[in-house]
C-alpha positions in Angstrom: 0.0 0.0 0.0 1.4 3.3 -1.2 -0.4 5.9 1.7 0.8 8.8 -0.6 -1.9 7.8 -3.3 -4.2 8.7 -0.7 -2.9 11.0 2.2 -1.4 14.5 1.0 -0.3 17.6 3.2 -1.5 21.0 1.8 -0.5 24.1 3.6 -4.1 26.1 2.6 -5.8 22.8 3.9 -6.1 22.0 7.7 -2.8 24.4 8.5 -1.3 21.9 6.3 -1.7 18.2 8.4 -2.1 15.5 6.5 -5.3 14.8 5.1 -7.2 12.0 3.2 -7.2 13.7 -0.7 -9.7 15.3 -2.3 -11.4 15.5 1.4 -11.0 17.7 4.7 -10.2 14.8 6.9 -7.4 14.8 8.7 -5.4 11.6 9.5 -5.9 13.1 13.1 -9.2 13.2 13.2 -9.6 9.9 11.9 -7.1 7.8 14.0 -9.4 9.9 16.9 -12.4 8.9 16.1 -10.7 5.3 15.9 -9.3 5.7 19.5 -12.9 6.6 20.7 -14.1 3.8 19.7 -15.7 4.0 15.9 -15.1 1.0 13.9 -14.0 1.6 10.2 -17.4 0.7 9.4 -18.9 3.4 11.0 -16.2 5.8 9.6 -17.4 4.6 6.1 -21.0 5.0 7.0 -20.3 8.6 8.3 -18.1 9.8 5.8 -19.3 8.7 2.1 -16.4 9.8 0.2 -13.6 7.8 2.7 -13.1 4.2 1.0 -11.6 1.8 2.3 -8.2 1.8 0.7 -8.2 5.2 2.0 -8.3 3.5 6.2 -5.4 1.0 4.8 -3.7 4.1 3.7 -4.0 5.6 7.5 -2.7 2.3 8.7 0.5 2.3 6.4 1.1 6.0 7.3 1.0 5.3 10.7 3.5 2.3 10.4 5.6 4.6 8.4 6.0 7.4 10.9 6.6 4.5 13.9 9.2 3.0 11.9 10.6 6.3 11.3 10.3 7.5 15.1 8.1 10.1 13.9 6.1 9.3 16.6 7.1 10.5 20.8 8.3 7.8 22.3 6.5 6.9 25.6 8.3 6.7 28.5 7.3 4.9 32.4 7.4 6.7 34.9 10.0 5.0 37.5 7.3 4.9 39.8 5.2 2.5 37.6 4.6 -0.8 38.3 
């Protein structure tokens, strides 16, 4: 899966975070919606012009940016069991 076929960054769109094309949804947004519990179904249902390839594309962003510690790491606190 080549994300760039479906995730762009556009400074005049969003302040310029990355953004499924052709749309106004932020990767953000998404992955939140995701983390608060919508399935992709529901994502699909809700957003018409989101496909399916465009959640894989998400995914294979996300993998990207971990893989290129992108991402904050997350650190224990010493006091954590």
């Amino acid at each position: 899966m080549n994300w760039k076929e479906h995730i762009s960054s556009d400074s005049d769109i969003l302040m310029g975070k990355p953004a499924i094309k052709g749309t106004r949804l932020s990767i953000e947004f998404l992955v939140g919606r995701l983390a608060n519990g919508w399935t992709e179904q529901m994502l699909l249902d809700n957003y018409p012009r989101l496909t399916q390839q465009d959640l894989q594309a998400i995914f294979a962003y996300i993998q990207d940016c971990l893989r290129d510690s992108l991402l904050y790491e997350i650190s224990t606190p010493k006091n954590a069991a």
